[in-house]
C-alpha positions in Angstrom: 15.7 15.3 -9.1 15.8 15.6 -13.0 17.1 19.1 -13.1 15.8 19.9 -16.7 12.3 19.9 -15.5 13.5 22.6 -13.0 12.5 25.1 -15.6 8.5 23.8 -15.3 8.8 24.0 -11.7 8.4 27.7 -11.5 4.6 29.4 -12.1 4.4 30.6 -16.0 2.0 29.8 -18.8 4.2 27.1 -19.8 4.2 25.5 -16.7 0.9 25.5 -16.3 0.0 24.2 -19.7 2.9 21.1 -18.7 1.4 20.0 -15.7 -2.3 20.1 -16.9 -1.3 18.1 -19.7 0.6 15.7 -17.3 -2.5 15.5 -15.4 -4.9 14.7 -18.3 -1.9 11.5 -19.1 -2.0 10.7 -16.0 -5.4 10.9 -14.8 -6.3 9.2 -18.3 -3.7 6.2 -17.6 -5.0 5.4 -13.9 -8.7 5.5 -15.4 -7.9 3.2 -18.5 -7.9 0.3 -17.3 -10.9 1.1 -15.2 -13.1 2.3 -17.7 -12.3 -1.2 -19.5 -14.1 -3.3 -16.9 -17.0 -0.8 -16.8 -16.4 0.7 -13.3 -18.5 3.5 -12.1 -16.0 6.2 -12.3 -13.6 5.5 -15.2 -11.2 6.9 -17.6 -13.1 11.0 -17.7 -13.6 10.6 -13.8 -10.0 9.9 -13.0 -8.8 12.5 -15.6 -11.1 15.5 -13.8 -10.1 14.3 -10.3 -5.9 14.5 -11.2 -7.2 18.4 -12.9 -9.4 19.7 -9.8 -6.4 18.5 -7.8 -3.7 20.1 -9.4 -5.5 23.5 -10.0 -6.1 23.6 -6.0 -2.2 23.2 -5.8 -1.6 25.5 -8.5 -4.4 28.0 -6.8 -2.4 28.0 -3.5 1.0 28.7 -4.9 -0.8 31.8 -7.0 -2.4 32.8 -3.6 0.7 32.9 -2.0 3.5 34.1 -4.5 1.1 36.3 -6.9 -1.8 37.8 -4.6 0.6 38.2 -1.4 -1.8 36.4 0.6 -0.8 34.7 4.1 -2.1 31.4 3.1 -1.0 27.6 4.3 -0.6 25.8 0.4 -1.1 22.8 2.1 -4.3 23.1 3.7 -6.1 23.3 0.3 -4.5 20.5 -0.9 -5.3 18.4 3.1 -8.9 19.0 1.9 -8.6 17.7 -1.6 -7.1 14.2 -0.1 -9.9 14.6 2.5 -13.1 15.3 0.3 -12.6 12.8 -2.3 -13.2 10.3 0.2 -16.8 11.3 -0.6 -16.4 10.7 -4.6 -14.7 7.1 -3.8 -17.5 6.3 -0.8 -20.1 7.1 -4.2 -18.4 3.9 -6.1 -18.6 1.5 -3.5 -21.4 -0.6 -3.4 -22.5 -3.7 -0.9 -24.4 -6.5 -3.3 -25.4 -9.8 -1.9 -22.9 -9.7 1.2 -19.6 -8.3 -1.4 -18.2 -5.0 -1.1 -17.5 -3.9 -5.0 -15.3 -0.8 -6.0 -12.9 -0.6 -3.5 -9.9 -0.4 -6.2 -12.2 2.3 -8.0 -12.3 4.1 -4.9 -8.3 3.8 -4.1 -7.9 4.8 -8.0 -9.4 7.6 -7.5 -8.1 8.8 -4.1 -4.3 8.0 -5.7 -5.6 9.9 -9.0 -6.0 13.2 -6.8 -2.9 12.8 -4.9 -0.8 12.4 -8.3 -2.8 15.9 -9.4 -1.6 17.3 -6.4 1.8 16.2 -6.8 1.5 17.4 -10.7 0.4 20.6 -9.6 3.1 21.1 -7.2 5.9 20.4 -9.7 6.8 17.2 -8.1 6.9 15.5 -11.8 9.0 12.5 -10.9 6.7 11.4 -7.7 4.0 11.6 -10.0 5.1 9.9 -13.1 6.7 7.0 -10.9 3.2 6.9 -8.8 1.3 6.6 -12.3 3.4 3.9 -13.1 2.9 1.6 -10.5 -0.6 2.6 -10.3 -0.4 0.8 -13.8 1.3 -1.8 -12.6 -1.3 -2.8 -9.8 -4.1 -2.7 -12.2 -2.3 -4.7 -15.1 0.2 -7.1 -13.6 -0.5 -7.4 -9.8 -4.1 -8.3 -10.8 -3.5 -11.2 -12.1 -1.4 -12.4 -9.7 -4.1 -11.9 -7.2 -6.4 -13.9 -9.9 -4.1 -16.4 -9.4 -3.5 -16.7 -6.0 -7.8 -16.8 -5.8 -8.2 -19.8 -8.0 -5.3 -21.7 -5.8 -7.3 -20.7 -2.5 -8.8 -23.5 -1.3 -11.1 -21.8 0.6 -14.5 -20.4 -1.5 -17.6 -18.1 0.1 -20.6 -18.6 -2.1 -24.2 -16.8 -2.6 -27.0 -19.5 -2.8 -30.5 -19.4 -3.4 -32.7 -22.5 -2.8 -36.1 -23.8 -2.5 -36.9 -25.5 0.7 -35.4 -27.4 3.8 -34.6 -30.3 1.0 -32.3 -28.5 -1.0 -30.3 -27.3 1.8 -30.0 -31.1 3.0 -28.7 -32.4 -0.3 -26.1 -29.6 -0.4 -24.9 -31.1 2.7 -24.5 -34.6 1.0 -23.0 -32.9 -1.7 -20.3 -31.5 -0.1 -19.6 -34.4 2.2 -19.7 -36.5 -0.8 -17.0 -34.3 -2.5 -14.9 -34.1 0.6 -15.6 -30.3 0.8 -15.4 -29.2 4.1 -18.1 -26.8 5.6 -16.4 -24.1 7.3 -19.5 -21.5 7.8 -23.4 -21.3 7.1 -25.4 -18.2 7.0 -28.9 -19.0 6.3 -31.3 -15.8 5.8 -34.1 -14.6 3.8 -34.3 -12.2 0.8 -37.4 -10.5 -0.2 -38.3 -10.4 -3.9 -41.5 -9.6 -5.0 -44.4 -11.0 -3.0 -42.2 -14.1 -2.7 -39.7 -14.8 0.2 -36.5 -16.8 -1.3 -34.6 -19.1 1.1 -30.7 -18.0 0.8 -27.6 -19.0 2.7 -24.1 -17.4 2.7 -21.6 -20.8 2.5 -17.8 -21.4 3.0 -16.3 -24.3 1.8 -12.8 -25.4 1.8 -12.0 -27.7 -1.0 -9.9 -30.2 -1.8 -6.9 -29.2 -3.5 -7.4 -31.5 -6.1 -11.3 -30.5 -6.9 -11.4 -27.5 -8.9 -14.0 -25.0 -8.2 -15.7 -24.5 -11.6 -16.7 -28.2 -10.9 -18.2 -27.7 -7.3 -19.9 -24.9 -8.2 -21.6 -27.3 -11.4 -22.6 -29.4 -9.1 -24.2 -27.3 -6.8 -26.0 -26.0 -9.5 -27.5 -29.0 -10.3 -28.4 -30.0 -7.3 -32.4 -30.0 -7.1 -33.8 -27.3 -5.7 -31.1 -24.7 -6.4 -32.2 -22.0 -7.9 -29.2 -20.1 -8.2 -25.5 -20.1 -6.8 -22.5 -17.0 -7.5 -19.0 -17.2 -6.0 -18.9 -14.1 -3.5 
C-alpha cells in the first residue's frame, strides 16, 4: 500500500472531500467514453453511481465508529453491488434478435464497486480498477473490432418481399461460395402490413469481405432491407 494516502484513510472532512472527488474522476473516466457513443447511461450516470456508492461505504463506517451502532459495514455495501443490477437491467435492450448495452450495464456495475472501494479508502484498488476499465473501453475494443471483421462467420437481420427473394438469396450465396450455416424465417408486424424477415448465418470465404456480401444482398431484388446483427 502507498503509505502517504494512509492519512485519507481515516474519517475527517478531508477525507471525505478526497474520496468524493476521486469518485467524481473516476466515475467521470468510466462514463467518458460511454457518453461518446451515446449510451443510455453515460458520463453523469456513471459519476452518480461511483458517489451513491461511496457515501453507503462512508455511511457504514460513520454508523459504526461515530454513532456506536452494532452494524455489519459490509451489508450496505452487498446491497449496493446487488441493486444496481436493476439500473444496468434498465440499459439493456433486445432489438431485432441483438442484445445492446451489456458493456453499459458492466460499466456501471464496475462504476459502483470502484465507489465502494473509494469510499472505503481502498485508493489504489480503485485507481488501478479505473484504469483498466479504460483500457477495456479504449484499447481492448478495437481489438475485438478486429477480431469481428476477421470472423468468417456473419449473423444478419433481413427483410424481404416474397418466396422469390428468399430463393435468389440462396443463389446468391451459393454463387459466392458462402456457406449457409442457419435460417430463421419469421414475421414482423408493421403497420397493417406483415413483412417477411429471416434471421441468416453465413460463413464466408476468407477472401470475400463482408462489406461486399452484404452490397450484394442488398441488391438483390426483393430486399428491402439487410443489417449485420
Amino acid at each position: 500500500m502507498i503509505d502517504f494516502l494512509d492519512y485519507f484513510r481515516g474519517i475527517s472532512l478531508l477525507s471525505i472531500f478526497v474520496r468524493l472527488l476521486l469518485c467524481v474522476i473516476c466515475g467521470g473516466l468510466i462514463g467518458l467514453e460511454r457518453e461518446f457513443k451515446r449510451r443510455p447511461a453515460g458520463f453523469r450516470t456513471h459519476i452518480l453511481v461511483c458517489l451513491g456508492a461511496a457515501m453507503t461505504t462512508l455511511t457504514g463506517e460513520f454508523l459504526l465508529l461515530y454513532m456506536h451502532y452494532e452494524t455489519d459495514m459490509g451489508r450496505l455495501g452487498a446491497q449496493v453491488v446487488a441493486g444496481i443490477g436493476f439500473l444496468g437491467a434498465g440499459t439493456i435492450i433486445t432489438r431485432r434478435e441483438r442484445v445492446r448495452g451489456l458493456t453499459t450495464a458492466a460499466g456501471l456495475w464496475t462504476a459502483a464497486v470502484v465507489g465502494l472501494a473509494i469510499g472505503a479508502g481502498f485508493y489504489e484498488g480503485a485507481l488501478i480498477a479505473t484504469l483498466l476499465v479504460e483500457m477495456a473501453e479504449l484499447i481492448f475494443s478495437r481489438v475485438e473490432y478486429r477480431m469481428l471483421e476477421r470472423a468468417p462467420e456473419l449473423s444478419l437481420y433481413i427483410e424481404y418481399r416474397d418466396k422469390d427473394a428468399l430463393e435468389s438469396l440462396m443463389r446468391l450465396f451459393r454463387s459466392k461460395n458462402v456457406k449457409l450455416l442457419d435460417l430463421q424465417i419469421t414475421r414482423q408486424k408493421s403497420g397493417s402490413k406483415h413483412n417477411a424477415c429471416a434471421i441468416v448465418s453465413l460463413r464466408v470465404n476468407k477472401k470475400a469481405k463482408k462489406e461486399s456480401v452484404l452490397r450484394e444482398i442488398l441488391k438483390t431484388d426483393g430486399v428491402m432491407l439487410a443489417e449485420e446483427l
